[in-house]
VOGU-3710 file (C-alpha; in Angstrom, 3 decimals, decimal comma):
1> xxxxxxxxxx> 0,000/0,000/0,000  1,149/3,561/-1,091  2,127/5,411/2,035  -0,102/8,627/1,099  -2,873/6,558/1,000  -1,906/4,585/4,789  -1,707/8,098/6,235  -5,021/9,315/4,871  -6,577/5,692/6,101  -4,596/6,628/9,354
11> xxxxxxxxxx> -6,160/9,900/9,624  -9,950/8,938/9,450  -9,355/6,558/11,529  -7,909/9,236/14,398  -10,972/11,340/13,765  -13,374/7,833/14,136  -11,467/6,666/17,526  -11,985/10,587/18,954  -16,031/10,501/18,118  -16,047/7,160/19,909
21> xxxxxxxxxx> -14,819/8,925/23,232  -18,459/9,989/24,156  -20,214/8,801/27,365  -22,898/11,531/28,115  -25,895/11,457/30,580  -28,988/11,574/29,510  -32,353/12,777/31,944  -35,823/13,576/31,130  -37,186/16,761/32,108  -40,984/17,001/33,024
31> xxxxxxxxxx> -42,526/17,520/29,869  -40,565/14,303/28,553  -37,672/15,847/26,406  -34,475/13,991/27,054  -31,446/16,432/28,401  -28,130/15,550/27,757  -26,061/13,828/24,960  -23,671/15,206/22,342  -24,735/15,849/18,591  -21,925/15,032/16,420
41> xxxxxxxxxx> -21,897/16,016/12,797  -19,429/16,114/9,958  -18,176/19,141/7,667  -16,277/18,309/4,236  -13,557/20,786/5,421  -12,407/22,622/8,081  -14,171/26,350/8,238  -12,086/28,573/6,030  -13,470/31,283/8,987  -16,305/32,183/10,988
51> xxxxxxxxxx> -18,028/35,346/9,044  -21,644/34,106/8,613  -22,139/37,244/7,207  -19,115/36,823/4,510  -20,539/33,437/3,346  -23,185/31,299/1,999  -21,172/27,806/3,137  -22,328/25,551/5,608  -19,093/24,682/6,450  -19,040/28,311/8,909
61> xxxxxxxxxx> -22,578/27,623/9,689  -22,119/24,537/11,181  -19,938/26,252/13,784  -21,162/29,651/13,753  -24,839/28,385/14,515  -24,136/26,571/17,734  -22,159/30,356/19,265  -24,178/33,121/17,926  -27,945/34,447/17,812  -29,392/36,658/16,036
71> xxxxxxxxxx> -31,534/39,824/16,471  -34,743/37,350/15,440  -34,444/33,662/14,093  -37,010/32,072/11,937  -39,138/29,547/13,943  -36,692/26,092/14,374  -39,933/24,348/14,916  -41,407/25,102/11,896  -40,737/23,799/8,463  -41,896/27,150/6,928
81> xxxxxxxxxx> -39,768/29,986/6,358  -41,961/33,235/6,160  -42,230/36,890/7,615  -44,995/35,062/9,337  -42,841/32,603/11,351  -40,154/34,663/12,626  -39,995/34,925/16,706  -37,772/36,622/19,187  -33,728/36,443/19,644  -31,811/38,868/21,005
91> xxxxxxxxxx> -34,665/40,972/20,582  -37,601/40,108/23,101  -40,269/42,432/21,240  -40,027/44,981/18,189  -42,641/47,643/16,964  -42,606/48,576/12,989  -43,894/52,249/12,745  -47,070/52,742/10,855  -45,669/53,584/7,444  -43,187/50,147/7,406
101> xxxxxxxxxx> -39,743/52,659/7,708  -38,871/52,264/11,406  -38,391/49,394/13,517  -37,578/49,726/17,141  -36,408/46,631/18,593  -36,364/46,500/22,519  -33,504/44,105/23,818  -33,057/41,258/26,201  -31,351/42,135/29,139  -28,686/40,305/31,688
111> xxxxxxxxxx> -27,665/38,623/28,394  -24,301/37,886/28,419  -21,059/37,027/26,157  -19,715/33,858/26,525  -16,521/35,381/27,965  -18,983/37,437/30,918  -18,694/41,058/28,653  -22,819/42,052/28,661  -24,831/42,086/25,594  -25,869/45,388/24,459
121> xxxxxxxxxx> -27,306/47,320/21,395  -23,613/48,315/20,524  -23,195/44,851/19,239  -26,313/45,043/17,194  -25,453/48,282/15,488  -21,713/46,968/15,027  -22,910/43,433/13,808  -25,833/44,761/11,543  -23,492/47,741/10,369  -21,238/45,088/8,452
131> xxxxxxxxxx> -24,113/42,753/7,534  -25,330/45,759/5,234  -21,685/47,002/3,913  -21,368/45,300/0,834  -17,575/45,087/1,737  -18,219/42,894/4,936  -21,323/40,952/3,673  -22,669/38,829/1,612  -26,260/39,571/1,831  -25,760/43,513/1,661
141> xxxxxxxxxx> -28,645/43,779/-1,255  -31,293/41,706/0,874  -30,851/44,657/3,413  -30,405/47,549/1,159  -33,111/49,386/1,998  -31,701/50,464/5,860  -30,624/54,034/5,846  -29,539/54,088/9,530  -29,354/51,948/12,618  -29,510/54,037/15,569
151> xxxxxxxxxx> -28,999/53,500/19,687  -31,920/54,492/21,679  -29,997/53,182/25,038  -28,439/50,140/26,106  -31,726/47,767/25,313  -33,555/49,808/22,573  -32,572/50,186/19,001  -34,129/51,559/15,615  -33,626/50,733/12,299  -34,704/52,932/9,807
161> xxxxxxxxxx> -35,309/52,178/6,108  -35,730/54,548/3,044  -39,191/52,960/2,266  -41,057/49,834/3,485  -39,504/46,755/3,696  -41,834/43,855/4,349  -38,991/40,903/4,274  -36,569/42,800/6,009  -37,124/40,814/9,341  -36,495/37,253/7,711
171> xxxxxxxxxx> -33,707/38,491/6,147  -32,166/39,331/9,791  -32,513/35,765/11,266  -29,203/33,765/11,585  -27,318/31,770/10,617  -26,380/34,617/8,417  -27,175/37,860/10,343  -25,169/36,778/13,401  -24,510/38,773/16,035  -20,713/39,398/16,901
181> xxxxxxxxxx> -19,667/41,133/19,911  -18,566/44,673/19,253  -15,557/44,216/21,613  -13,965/41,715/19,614  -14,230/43,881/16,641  -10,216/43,692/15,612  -10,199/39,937/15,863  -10,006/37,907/12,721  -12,702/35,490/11,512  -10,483/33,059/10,673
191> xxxxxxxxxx> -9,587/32,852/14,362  -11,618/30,797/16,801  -11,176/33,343/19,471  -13,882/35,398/17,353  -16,275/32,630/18,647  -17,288/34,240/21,132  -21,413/34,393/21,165  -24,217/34,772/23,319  -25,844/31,554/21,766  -26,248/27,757/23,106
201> xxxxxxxxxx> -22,686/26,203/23,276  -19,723/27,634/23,823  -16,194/27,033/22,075  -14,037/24,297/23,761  -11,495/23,351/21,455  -9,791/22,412/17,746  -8,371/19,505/16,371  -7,320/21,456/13,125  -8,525/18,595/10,255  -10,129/16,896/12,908
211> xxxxxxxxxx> -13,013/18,131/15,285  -14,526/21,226/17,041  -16,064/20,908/20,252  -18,424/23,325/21,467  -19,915/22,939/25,187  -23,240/23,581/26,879  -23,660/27,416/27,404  -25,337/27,304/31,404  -26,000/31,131/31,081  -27,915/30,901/27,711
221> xxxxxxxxxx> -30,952/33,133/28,025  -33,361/30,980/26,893  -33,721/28,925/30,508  -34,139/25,162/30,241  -31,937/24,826/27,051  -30,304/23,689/25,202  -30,728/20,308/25,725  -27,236/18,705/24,625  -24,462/18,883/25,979  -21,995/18,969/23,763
231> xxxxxxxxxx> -21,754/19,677/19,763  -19,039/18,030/17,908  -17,950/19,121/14,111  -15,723/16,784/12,420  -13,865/17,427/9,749  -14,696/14,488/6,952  -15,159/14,132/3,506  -18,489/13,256/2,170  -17,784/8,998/1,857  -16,047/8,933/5,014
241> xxxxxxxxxx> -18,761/11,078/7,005  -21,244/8,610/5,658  -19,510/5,542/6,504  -19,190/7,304/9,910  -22,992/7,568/9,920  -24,143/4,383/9,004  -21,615/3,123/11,733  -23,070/5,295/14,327  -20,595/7,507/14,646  -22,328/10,379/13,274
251> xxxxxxxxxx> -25,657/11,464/13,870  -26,577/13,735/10,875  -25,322/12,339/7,706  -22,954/14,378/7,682  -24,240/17,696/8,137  -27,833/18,984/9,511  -28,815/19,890/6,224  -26,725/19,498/3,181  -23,996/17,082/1,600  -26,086/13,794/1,252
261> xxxxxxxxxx> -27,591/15,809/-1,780  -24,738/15,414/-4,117  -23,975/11,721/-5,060  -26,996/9,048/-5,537  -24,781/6,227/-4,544  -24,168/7,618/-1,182  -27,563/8,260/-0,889  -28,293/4,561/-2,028  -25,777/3,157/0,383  -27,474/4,503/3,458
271> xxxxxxxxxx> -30,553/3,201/2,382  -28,943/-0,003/2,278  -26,600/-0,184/4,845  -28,660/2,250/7,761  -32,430/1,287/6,986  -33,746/2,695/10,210  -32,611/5,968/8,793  -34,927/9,115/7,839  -33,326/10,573/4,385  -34,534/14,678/3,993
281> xxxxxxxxxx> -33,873/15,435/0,654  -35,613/18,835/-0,014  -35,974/21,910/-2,381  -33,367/24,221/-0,923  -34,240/27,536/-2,966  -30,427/27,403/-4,486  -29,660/26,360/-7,617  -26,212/24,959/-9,011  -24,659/26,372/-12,529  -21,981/28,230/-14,577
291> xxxxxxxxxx> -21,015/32,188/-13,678  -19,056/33,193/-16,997  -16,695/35,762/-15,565  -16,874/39,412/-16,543  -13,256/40,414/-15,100  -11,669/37,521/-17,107  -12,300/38,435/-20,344  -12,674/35,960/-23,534  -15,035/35,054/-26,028  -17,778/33,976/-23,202
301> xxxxxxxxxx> -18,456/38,105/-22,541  -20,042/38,030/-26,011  -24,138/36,948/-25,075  -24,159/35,007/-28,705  -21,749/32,549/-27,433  -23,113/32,065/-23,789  -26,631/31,797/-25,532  -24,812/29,035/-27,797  -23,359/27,360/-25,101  -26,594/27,136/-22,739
311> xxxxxxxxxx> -28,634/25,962/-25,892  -26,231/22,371/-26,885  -26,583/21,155/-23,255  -29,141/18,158/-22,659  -30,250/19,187/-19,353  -31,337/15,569/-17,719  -28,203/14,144/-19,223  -26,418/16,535/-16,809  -28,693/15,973/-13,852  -27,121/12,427/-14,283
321> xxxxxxxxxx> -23,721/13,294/-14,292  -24,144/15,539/-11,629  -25,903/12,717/-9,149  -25,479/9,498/-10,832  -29,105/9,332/-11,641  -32,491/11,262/-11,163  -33,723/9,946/-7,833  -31,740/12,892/-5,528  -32,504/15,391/-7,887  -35,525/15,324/-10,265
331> xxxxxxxxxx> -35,610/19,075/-10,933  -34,521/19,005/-14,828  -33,699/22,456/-16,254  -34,278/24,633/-13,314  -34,379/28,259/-13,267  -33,089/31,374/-11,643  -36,261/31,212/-9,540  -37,806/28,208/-8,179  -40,756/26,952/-10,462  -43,169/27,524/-7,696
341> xxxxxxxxxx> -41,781/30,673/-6,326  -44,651/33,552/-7,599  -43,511/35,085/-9,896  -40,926/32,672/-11,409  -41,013/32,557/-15,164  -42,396/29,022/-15,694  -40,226/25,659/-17,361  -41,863/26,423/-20,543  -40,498/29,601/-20,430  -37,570/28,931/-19,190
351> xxxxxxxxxx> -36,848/26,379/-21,945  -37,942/29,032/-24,468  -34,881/31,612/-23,302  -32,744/29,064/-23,053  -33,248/27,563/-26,873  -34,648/24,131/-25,104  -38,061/23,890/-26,901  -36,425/23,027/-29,747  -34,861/19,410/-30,752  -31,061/19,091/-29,939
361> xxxxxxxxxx> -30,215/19,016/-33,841  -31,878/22,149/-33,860  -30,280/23,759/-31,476  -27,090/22,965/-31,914  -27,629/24,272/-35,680  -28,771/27,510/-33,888  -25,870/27,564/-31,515  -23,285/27,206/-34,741  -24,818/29,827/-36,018  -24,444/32,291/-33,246
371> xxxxxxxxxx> -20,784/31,292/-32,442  -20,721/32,025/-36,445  -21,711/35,296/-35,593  -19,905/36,006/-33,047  -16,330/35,537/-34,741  -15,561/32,078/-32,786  -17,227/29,122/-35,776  -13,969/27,752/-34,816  -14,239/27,251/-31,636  -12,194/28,582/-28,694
381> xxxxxxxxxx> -10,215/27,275/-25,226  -11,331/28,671/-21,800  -11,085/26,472/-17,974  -13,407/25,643/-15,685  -12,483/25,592/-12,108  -14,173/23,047/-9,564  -13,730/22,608/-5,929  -11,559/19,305/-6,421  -13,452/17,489/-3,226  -16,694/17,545/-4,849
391> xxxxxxxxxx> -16,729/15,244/-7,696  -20,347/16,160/-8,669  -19,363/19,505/-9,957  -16,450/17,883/-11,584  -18,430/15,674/-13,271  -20,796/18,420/-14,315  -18,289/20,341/-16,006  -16,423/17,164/-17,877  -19,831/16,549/-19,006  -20,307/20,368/-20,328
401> xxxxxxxxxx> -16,436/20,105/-21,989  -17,818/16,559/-24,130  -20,574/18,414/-25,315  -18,958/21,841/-25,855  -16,120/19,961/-27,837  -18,938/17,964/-29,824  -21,152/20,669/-30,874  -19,217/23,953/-30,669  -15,507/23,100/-30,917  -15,136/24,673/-27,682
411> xxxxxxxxxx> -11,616/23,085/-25,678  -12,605/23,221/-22,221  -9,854/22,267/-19,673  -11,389/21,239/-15,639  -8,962/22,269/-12,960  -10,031/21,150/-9,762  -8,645/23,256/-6,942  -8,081/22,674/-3,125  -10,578/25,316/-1,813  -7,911/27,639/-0,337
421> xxxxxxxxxx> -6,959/28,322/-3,985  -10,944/27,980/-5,560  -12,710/30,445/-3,074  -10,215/33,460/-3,728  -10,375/33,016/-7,919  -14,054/32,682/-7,736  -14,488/35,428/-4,736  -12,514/38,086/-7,448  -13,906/36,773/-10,949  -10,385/35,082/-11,802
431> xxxxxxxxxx> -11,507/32,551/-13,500  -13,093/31,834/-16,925  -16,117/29,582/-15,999  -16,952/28,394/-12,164  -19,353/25,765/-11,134  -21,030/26,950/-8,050  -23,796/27,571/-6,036  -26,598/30,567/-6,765  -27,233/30,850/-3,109  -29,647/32,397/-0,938
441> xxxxxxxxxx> -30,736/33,197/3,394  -34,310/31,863/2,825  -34,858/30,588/-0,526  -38,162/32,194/-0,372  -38,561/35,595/-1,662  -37,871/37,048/-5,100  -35,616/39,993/-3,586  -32,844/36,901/-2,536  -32,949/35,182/-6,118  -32,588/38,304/-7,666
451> xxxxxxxxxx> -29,910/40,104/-5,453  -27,359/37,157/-6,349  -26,845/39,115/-9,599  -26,755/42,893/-8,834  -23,609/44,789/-9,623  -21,470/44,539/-6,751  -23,166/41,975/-5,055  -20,395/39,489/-2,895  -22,066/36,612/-4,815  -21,991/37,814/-7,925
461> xxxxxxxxxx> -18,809/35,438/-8,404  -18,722/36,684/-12,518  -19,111/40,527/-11,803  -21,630/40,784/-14,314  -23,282/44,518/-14,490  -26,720/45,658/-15,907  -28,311/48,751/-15,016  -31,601/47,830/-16,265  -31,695/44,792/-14,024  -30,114/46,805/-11,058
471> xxxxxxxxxx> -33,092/49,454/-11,507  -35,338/46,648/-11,383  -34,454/44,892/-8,549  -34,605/48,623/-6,700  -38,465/48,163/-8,094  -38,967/44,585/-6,425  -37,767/45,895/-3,270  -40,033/48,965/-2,930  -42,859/47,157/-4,609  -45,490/46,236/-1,650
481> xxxxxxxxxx> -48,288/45,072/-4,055  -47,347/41,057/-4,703  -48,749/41,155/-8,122  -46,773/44,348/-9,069  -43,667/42,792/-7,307  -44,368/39,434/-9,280  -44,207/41,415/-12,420  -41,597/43,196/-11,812  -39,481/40,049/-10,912  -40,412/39,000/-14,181
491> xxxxxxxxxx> -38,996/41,543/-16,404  -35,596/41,178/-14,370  -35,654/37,538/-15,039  -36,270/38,330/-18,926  -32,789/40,607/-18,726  -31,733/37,952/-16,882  -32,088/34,760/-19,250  -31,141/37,299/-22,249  -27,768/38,197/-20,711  -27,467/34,450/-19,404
501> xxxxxxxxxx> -24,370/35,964/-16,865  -25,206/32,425/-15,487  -26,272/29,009/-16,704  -28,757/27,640/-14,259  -27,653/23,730/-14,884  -30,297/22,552/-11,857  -32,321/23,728/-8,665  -30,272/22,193/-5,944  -32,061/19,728/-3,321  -30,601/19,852/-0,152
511> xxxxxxxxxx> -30,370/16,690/2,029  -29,225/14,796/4,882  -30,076/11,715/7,036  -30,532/10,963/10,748  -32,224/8,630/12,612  -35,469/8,597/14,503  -34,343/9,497/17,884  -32,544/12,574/16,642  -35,351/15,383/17,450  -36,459/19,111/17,059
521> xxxxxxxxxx> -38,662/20,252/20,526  -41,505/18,757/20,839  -41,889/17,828/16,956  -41,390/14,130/15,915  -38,682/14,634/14,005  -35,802/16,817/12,787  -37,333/19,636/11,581  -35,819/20,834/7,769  -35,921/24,575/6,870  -34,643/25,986/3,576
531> xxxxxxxxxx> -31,053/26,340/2,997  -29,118/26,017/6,286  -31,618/27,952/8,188  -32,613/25,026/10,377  -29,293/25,358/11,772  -30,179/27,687/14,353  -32,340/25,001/15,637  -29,486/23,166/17,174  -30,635/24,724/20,756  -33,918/22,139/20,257
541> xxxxxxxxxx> -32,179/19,286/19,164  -32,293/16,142/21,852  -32,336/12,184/21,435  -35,361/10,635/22,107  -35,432/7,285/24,349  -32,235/6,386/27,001  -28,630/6,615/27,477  -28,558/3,138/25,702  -28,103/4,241/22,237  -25,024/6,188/23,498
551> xxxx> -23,183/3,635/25,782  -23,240/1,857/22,552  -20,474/4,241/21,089  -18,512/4,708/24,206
//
């Protein structure tokens, strides 16, 4: 046996032996919820740092969920996220002034810091401050519309807008719209002494590679919870986290909410192998495609040839490649919107921009024609860059450069990168084409789909620019009639699927697995939000039954 591949065999099984090394108590409280117990999940990667606010990975949101609140958090026992379902954080009450522009949010008080400093509206304004700087954030565009966040006193704070903002609430409920403590302002993200939160556990300690352990708050607000003691991270690829999870090492597979969505046969093997388990696989509101980039320049910035390119591809063909088969995925040919978002431009129509109502001998005749037109009938070289430890996207892309090569004469070279290298080329457009993620906070409102792709916008990995679509998305967000904001939404989405500044290859299901002990409150099961907003739930979790299932793994 190589010795590179004894090491890595060496290292899983460190991380395996340290998840065994569990022997919690367990106790039932009156109303029948079981206390104690340690929920151990996996992460592909270490976090590259801990800036919910910078990122749209769950790989910071796995940590970053168990340490910090948020001014308001969507409902964790509710499946449904909605303005309608948000409750109380940090914030204990909030008024919104008649005319929608000012929200005063009153504060919970004698909360405190994990390392004793007293929470205060100074970390709201700080924390908020560089949620909405497009600099320090993200998700800047979903909160646009805040003109000033002002101290009242220590407990009261108002946020006012420059017009009424109906989603603005959802789009202030963690995991992304943390709450950091102002006094730890000049420490880095990427350290784990910026983990300090008021939320349910606390930071314990790093195996770098390995595991983070996060501890049972005592002094969380919320009395009574959580119920865990412990949360465990560990750092394992996708195959190995499963194997970890069928073997009862794990309790999500891997993560609380994403990962198991990628590859059919791992979703086939824990059918097989962990029968008992519950599989979630679930709309997430993201979808999965190509950003062209707008900094590199090539022949991709001409539309004719991104039009061409988006026309020769057989969109269930790639669905394959991308999950080994249609039973993780079934969404074929997705669009920037979810189909049953209102206001989403419909399949049919979708198919229609993209050149798909037509047979493939068709198309491709059409797609000639334009790269004809454009100067390029003979074809041209550009790369795609993939994360390298997610074979699905490679396999995407490989797929894309058979057909590109086939139909267009298009050379396209796929260089998987270690994500140290892949985030910063994508983060600054250096790159030609990028398979990635179209994420969003909620997945459910038009203002999140469309802010991906407004000029400056963090995830706007190709830079692409349109005034016309920037003026419209101004319109969504000011629009409080939902048939005007519907159409509206529409005529961005036509300048979007003209433009195509991103081929929308499928609607991305989310999914995980976990068995039927593994619960949310008083619900009957793990409850599943959109994207990783469920995360925040992790102050609900306990194990239904005895300490028997865990003396198991001691």
């Amino acid at each position: 046996m190589e010795k590179k591949s004894m090491l890595k065999i060496i290292m899983v099984l460190g991380v395996i032996a340290c998840m065994t090394a569990v022997s919690p108590v367990l106790a039932a409280d009156p109303q029948g919820l079981v206390r104690g117990g340690v929920l151990r999940l996996a992460s592909a990667s270490d976090a590259a740092n801990y800036d919910s606010h910078m990122t749209t990975s769950g790989r910071t949101h796995s940590h970053t969920c168990a340490v910090f609140n948020g001014l308001v958090r969507t409902d964790p026992l509710k499946k449904e996220v909605s303005a309608e379902n948000i409750v109380p954080d940090l914030a204990e009450r909030w008024e919104i002034s008649s005319d929608g522009k000012t929200y005063t949010f009153y504060l919970r008080k004698n909360v405190k810091f994990h390392d004793g400093h007293p929470f205060t509206a100074k970390d709201v304004k700080y924390s908020l401050d560089k949620f909405r700087d497009p600099k320090r954030s993200a998700f800047a565009a979903n909160v646009a519309p805040i003109t000033n966040i002002g101290i009242i006193d220590d407990y009261t704070l108002k946020i006012q807008l420059e017009y009424a903002y109906p989603d603005l609430l959802i789009f202030l409920c963690p995991p992304y719209a943390s709450i950091y403590p102002e006094h730890l302002k000049d420490v880095s993200f990427k350290s784990t002494d910026i983990l300090v939160g008021t939320g349910p556990f606390k930071f314990k300690s790093k195996v770098p590679g390995k595991v983070s352990i996060y501890e049972r708050n005592p002094d969380y607000f919320i009395k009574g919870l959580p119920y865990l003691d412990r949360y465990e991270v560990y750092s394992l690829k996708f195959p190995a986290a499963v194997d970890a999870f069928i073997g009862g090492r794990l309790d999500c597979g891997p993560s609380m909410r994403a990962y198991l969505d990628s590859d059919r046969a791992l979703v086939l093997k824990v059918q097989k192998h962990a029968p008992e388990a519950v599989i979630g696989l679930e709309p997430s509101g993201a979808s999965r495609g190509a950003f062209f980039s707008f900094v590199h320049k090539g022949p991709w910035n001409d539309v004719r040839v991104r039009k061409a390119m988006a026309m020769v591809i057989d969109y269930r063909d790639l669905a394959i490649a991308s999950y080994g088969g249609l039973e993780v995925n079934p969404v074929v040919g997705a669009g920037l919107f979810p189909f049953y978002q209102k206001g989403a431009w419909t399949k049919e129509e979708v198919d229609k921009a993209y050149g798909r109502d037509q047979s493939m001998s068709e198309r491709i005749a059409v797609a000639k024609d334009l790269m004809s037109q454009a100067g390029y009938a003979n074809g041209f070289a550009l790369e795609a860059i993939v994360r390298s430890d997610e074979a699905f996207r490679k396999n995407v892309m490989l797929y894309c450069a058979d057909v590109w090569k086939k139909s267009l004469n298009i050379d396209l070279s796929v260089t998987p990168l270690e994500r140290s290298i892949f985030f910063p080329r994508r983060d600054t457009g250096e790159f030609d084409v990028v398979n990635d993620v179209a994420n969003t906070m909620t997945g459910s409102s038009a203002i999140e789909f469309l802010g991906t792709f407004v000029s400056g916008e963090t995830r706007n990995y190709g830079k692409w620019s349109n005034k016309e679509y920037d003026d419209l998305f101004e319109k969504v967000a000011r629009e409080q009639d939902p048939q005007k904001r519907a159409e509206l939404s529409r005529q961005a989405q036509a300048i979007f699927y003209k433009e195509i500044p991103y081929i929308v290859f499928e609607g991305a299901v989310y999914g995980t697995a976990w068995r039927p002990d593994l619960m949310t409150g008083p619900v009957k099961d793990l409850v599943m939000q959109p994207v990783f907003t469920n995360y925040v739930s992790v102050d609900r979790i306990w194990f239904k039954g005895t300490a028997e299932r865990w003396t198991k793994t001691k």
